[in-house]
VMD Tcl script that draws the C-alpha trace (Angstrom):
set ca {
  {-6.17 -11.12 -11.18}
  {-9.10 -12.54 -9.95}
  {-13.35 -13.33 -10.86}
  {-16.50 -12.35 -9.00}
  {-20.21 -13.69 -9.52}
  {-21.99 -11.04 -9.91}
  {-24.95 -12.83 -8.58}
  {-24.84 -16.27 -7.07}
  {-26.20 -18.98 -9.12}
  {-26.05 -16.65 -12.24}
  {-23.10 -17.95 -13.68}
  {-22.32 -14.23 -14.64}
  {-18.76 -13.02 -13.94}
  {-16.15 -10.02 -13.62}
  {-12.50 -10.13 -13.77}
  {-10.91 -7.68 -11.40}
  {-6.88 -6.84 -11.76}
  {-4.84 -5.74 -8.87}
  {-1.22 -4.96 -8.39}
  {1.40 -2.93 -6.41}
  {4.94 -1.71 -6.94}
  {7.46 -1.46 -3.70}
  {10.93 0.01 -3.50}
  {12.87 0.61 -0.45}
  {15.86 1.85 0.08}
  {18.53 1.22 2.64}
  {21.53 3.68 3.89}
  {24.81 3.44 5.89}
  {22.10 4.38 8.88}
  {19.25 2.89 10.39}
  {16.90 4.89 8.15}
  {15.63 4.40 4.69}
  {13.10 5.51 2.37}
  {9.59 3.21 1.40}
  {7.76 3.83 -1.86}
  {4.94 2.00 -2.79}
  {1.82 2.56 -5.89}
  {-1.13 0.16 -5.80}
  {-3.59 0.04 -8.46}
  {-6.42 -1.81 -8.83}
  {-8.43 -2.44 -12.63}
  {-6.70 0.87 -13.14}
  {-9.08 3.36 -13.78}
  {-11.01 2.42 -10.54}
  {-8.83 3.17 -7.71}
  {-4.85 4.05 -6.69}
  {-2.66 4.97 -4.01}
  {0.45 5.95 -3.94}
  {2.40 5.45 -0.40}
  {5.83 7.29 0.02}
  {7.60 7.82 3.61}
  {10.33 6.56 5.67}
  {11.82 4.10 8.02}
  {13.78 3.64 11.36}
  {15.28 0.26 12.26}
  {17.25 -2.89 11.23}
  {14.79 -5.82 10.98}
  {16.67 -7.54 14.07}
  {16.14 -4.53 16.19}
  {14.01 -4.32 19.44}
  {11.85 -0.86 18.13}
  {11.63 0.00 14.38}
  {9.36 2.57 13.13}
  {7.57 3.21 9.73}
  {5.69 6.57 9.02}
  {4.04 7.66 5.70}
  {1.92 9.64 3.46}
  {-1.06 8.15 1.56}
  {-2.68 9.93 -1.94}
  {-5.22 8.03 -3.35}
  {-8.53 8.12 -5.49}
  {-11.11 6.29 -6.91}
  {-14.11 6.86 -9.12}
  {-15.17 9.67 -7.09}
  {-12.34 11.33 -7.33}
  {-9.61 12.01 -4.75}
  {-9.90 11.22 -1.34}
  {-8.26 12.99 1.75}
  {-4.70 12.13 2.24}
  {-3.47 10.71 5.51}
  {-0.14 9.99 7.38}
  {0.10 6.55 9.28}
  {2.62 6.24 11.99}
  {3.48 2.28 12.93}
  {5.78 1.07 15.65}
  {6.95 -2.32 16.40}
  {7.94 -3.74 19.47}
  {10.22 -7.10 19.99}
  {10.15 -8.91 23.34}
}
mol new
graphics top color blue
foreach p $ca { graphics top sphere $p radius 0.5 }
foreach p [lrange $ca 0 end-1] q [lrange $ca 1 end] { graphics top cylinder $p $q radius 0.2 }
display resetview
């Protein structure tokens, strides 16, 4: 939770709220599944995250890839799939 000045030197403030929820899940493999919701002052804006994972965290390569939903006060917005690899040397 957190303030902003609406205008500097007016001494007039907003509170903001932001929070998230994680869960992943781990199997016998090298694979799991990642939830995640965020939501921010509630009504204004949330995403929810869900996809998948490859790789230990002491591995050389891992991968993460998944699906976003999310929407704001305008409604909701495209979705979109995000693909991250990571690389130890």
């Amino acid at each position: 939770m957190g303030w902003d000045e609406l205008l500097a030197g007016s001494g007039e403030t907003e509170s903001q709220t932001a929070w998230y929820v994680l869960a992943a899940g781990k199997s016998p493999w090298k694979v799991g599944p990642v939830v995640r919701y965020d939501a921010w002052d509630l009504e204004e804006w949330s995403r929810i995250t869900a996809g998948g994972y490859w790789g230990e965290p002491d591995d050389d390569v891992r991968v993460i890839v998944h699906y976003e939903h999310f929407e704001d006060e305008a409604g909701v917005h495209d979705g979109r799939v995000l693909a991250q690899g990571m690389v130890r040397f």
